[in-house]
C-alpha positions in Angstrom: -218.2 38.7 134.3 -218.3 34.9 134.6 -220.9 34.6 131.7 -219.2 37.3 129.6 -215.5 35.5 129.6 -217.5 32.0 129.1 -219.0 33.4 125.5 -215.3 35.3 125.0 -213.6 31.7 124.9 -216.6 30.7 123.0 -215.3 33.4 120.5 -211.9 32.0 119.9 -213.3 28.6 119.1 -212.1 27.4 115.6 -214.4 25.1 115.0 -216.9 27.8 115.3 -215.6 29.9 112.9 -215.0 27.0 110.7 -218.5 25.8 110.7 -219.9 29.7 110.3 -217.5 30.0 107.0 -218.7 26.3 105.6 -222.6 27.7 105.6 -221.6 30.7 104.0 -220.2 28.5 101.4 -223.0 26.5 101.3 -225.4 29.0 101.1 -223.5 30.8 97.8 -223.4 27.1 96.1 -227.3 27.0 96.5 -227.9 30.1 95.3 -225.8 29.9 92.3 -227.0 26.4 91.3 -230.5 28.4 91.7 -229.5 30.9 89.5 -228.4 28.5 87.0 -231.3 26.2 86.9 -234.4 29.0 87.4 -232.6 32.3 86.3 -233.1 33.8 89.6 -232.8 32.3 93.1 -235.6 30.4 95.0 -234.3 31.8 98.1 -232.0 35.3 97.8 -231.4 35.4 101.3 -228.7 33.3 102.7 -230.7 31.0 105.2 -228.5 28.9 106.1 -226.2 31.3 108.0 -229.1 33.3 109.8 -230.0 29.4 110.9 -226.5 28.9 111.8 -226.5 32.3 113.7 -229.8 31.2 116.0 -229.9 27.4 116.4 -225.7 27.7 117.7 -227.4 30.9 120.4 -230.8 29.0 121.5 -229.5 25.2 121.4 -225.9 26.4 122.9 -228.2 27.8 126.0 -230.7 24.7 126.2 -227.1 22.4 125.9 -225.5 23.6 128.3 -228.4 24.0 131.4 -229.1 20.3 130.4 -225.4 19.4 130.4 -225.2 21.4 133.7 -228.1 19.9 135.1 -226.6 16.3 134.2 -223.2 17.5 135.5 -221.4 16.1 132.2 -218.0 15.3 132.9 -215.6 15.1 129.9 -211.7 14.2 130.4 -209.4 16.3 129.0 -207.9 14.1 126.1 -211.5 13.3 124.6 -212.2 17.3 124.5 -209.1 17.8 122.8 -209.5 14.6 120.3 -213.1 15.6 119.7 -212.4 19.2 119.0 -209.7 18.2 116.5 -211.4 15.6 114.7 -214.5 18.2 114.3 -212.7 20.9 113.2 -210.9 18.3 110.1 -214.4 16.4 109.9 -215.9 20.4 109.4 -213.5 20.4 106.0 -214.1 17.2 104.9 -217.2 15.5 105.8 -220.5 16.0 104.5 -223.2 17.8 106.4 -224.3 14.6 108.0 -220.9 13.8 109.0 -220.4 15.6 112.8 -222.6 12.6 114.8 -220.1 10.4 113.2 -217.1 12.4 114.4 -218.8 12.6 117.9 -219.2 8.5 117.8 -215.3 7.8 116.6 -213.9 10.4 119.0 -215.4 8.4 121.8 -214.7 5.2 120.2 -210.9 6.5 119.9 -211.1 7.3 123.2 -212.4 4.0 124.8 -209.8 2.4 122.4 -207.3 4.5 123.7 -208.4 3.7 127.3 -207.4 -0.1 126.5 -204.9 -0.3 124.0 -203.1 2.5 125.1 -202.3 4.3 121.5 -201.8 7.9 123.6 -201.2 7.9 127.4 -200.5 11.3 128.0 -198.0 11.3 131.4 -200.2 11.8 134.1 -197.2 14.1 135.6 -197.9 16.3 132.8 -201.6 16.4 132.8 -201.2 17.1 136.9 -198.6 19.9 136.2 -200.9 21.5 133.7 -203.6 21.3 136.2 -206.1 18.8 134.1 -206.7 15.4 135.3 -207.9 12.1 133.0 -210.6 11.1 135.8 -211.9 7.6 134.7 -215.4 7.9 135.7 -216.5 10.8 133.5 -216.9 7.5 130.6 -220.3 7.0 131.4 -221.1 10.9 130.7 -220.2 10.2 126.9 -223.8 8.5 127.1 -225.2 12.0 128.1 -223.4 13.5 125.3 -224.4 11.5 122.8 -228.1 11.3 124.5 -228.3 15.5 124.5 -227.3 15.5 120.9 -229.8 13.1 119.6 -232.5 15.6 121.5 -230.8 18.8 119.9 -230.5 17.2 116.3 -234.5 16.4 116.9 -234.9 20.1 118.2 -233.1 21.4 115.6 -235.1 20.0 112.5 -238.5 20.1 113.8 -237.4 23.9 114.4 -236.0 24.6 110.2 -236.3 21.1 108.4 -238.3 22.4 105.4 -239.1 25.6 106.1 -236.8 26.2 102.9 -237.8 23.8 99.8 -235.2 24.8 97.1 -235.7 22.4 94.6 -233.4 21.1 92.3 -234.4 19.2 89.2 -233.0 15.6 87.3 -233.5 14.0 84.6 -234.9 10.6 84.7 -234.9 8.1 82.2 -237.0 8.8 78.6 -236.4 12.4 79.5 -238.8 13.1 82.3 -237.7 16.1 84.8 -238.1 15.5 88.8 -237.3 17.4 91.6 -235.5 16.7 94.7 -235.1 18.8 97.6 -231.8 18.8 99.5 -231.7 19.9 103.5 -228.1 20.3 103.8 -227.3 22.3 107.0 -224.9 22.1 110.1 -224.9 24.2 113.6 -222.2 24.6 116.3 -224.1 24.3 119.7 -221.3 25.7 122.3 -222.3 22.7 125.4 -220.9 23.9 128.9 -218.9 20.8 129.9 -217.3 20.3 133.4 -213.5 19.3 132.6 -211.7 17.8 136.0 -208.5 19.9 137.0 -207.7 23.7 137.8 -205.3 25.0 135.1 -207.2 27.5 134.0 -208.2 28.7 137.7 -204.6 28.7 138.6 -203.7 30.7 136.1 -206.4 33.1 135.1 -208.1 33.6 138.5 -211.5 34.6 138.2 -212.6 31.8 135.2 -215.1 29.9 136.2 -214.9 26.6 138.4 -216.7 23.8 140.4 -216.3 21.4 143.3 -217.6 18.1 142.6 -217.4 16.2 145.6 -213.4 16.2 146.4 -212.7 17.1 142.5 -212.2 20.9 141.3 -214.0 21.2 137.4 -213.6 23.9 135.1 -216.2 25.1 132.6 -215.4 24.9 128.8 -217.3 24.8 125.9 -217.4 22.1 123.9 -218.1 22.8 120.1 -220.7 20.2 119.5 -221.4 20.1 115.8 -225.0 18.3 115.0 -225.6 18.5 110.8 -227.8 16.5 108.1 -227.4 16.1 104.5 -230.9 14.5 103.3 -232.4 14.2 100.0 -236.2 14.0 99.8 -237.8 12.3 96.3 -241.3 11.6 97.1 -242.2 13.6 100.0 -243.4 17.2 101.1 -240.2 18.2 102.7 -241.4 19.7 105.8 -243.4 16.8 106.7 -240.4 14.1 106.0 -238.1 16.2 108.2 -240.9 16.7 111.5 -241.6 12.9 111.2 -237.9 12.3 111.4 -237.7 14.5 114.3 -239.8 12.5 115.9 -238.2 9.4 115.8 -235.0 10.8 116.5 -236.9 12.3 120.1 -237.8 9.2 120.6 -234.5 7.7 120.4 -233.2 10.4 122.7 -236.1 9.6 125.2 -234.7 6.0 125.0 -230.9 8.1 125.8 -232.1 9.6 129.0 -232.8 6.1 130.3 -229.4 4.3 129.4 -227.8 7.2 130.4 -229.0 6.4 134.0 -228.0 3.0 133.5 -224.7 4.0 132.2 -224.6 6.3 135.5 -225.1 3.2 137.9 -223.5 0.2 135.7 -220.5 2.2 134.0 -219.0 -0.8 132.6 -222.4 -1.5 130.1 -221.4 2.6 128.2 -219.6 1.0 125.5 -222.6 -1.4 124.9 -224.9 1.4 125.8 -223.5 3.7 123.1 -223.5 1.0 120.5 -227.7 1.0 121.0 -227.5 4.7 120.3 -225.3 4.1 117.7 -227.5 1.4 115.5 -231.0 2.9 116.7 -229.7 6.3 114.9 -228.7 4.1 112.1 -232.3 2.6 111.8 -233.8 5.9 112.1 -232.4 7.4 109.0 -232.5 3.9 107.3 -236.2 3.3 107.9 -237.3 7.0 106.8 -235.5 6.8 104.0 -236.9 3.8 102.6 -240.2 5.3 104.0 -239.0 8.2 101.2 -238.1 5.2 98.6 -241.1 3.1 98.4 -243.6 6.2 97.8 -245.4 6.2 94.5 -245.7 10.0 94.5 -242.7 12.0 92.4 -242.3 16.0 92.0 -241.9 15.0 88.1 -243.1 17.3 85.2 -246.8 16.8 83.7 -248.4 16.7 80.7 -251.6 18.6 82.0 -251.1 21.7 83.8 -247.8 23.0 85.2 -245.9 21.4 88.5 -245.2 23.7 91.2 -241.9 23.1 92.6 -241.4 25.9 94.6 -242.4 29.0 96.0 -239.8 32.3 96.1 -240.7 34.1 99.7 -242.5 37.8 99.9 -244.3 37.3 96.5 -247.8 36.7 95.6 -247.5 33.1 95.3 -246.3 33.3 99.0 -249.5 34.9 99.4 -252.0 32.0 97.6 -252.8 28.5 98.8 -250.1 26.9 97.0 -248.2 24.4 98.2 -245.3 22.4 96.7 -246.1 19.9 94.6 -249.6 21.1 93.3 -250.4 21.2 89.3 -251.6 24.5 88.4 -254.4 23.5 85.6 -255.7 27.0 84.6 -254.2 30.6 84.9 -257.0 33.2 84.4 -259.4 30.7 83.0 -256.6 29.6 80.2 -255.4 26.0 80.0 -251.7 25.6 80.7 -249.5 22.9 79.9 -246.2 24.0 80.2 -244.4 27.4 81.5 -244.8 29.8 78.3 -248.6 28.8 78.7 -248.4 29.8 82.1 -247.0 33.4 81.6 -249.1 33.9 78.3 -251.7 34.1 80.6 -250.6 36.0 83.4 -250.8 38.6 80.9 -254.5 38.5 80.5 -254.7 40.4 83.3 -251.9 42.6 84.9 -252.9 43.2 87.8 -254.4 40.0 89.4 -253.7 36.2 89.0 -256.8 33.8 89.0 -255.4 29.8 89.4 -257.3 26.4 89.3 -255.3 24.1 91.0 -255.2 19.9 91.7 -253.3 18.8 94.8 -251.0 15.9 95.0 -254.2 13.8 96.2 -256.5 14.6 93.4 -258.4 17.5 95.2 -259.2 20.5 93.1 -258.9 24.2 94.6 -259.2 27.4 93.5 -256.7 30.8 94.8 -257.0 34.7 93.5 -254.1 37.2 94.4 -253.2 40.2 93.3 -249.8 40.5 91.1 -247.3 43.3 90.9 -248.2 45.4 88.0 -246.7 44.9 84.8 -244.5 42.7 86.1 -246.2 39.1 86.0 -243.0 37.2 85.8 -242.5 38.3 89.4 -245.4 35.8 90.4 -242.8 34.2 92.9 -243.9 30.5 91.4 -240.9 28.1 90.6 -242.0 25.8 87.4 -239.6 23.7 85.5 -237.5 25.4 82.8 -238.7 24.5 79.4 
């Protein structure tokens, strides 16, 4: 009953909602910009909403037993601030926006705290059964710490599983591709709130006694997202190495959380350190990204593979991203009508001689759906 009217509530969450009708949007832009640039879609299936769907259900459960566990303590006014500010950050910002609307609606709090902008009447919190308890501050260092650890979860488990490409033009004409991981996830964290309104008027929702303080469980939409471009790089491999500096960080988190925990008055400071390290992750991988000498660019021998379409015999061959197909059934290619031309020397089966980024030559056979050797499932650039 408890767990059921938890994941109810959880169901009339807005930002929720909003962030479920954002992929969808996302996922329709991708696929039509696919459609555009390759004829078909790399990817038919809309991803980004079945990773949506499962990263909000296994992080929400692995968020809230560590938030539990850690006994976070929000007040009141910074789930209310944070909730509002995600939901117009969810309209407005780009995918890598929601860690920035976590660190102002603490920031706007703290501010708050000292300047005084909002001072909601402490009669009126105390009617409506919520109190402003001061020393849940130092718990915004376990909610930032826990999202660092669920944004490093969260790519190692999808960054660049999906590499749509898409292709530029650089200067003198010469294509390249990029690959975009643009995605967001609303992980629903059990938070403990101090005050009984809910309890005093709907009975049986869900509370706890901290010491001499009564906390009620509510979910707080925390919104983790990242828009990152990739030039140089195989996308899968950029994305786990930023994971693991971003675990790191969050490693470093748990620590200053337990200073934060016994020197409260060092959280701002504390936060800050999140705050720049996070900055000097992304920053440091993405001139890591920059000062490669390696591009997804168009040849003059062979035919670059750019991407891969799932469930096709490509899928099937020892191709990867990246890799210049050199000869298709023993016949020299050199661009994508050669390529084709001689798929059709056979209908039935595909015969490739491949180079690898590094130089290294290997061979892969598959079979091919008959009669239909466009169907190969290999993404080349458009002539």
């Amino acid at each position: 009953m408890t767990i059921g009217l938890l994941f109810a509530s959880l169901v009339l969450q807005p930002v929720w909602w909003m962030g479920l009708i954002r992929e969808w949007r996302t996922s329709n832009h991708r696929i039509r910009a696919e459609r555009r640039t390759f004829g078909s879609a790399v990817y038919q299936d809309q991803y980004e909403l079945r990773h949506y769907l499962s990263q909000s259900l296994v992080l929400g459960v692995l968020a809230s037993s560590l938030s539990i566990l850690v006994g976070v303590t929000v007040p009141i006014t910074w789930w209310i601030m944070y909730t509002v500010l995600a939901l117009l950050g969810m309209m407005a910002l780009p995918a890598g926006g929601p860690l920035i609307v976590l660190v102002i609606s603490i920031a706007g709090y703290f501010a708050n705290q000292v300047y005084g902008f909002w001072q909601p009447d402490e009669t009126t919190l105390t009617q409506l059964g919520f109190s402003d308890w001061l020393p849940a501050n130092p718990n915004f260092v376990a909610v930032a710490t826990i999202a660092l650890l669920l944004v490093s979860i969260w790519l190692y488990r999808i960054g660049g599983r999906y590499n749509a490409p898409q292709v530029l033009t650089k200067q003198r004409g010469q294509k390249v591709a990029e690959y975009r991981f643009n995605e967001l996830t609303v992980i629903p964290m059990l938070v403990l709130v101090p005050g009984d309104w809910f309890v005093s008027h709907i009975s049986f929702w869900p509370t706890l006694m901290v010491g001499q303080h009564r906390m009620t469980l509510l979910f707080l939409p925390l919104v983790i997202g990242l828009r990152w471009t990739i030039l140089k790089q195989v996308p899968r491999v950029a994305l786990v190495q930023l994971a693991r500096k971003v675990l790191v960080l969050g490693i470093v988190g748990l620590v200053l959380t337990v200073i934060s925990r016994f020197v409260p008055v060092s959280t701002p400071w504390l936060l800050g350190g999140l705050v720049i390290g996070y900055g000097l992750v992304l920053g440091s991988e993405r001139l890591r990204d920059q000062h490669r000498d390696f591009w997804f660019s168009d040849v003059n021998r062979g035919v670059r593979v750019i991407g891969i379409q799932p469930r096709t015999p490509a899928a099937k061959m020892a191709l990867n991203i990246g890799d210049i197909i050199l000869e298709c059934n023993h016949v020299p290619v050199n661009n994508e009508a050669d390529f084709y031309r001689a798929l059709l020397q056979d209908a039935t089966y595909c015969h490739l001689r491949i180079q690898e980024p590094d130089g290294e030559l290997k061979v892969s056979e598959t079979a091919i759906f008959a009669n239909a050797p466009h169907e190969i499932g290999v993404v080349l650039f458009q002539q």
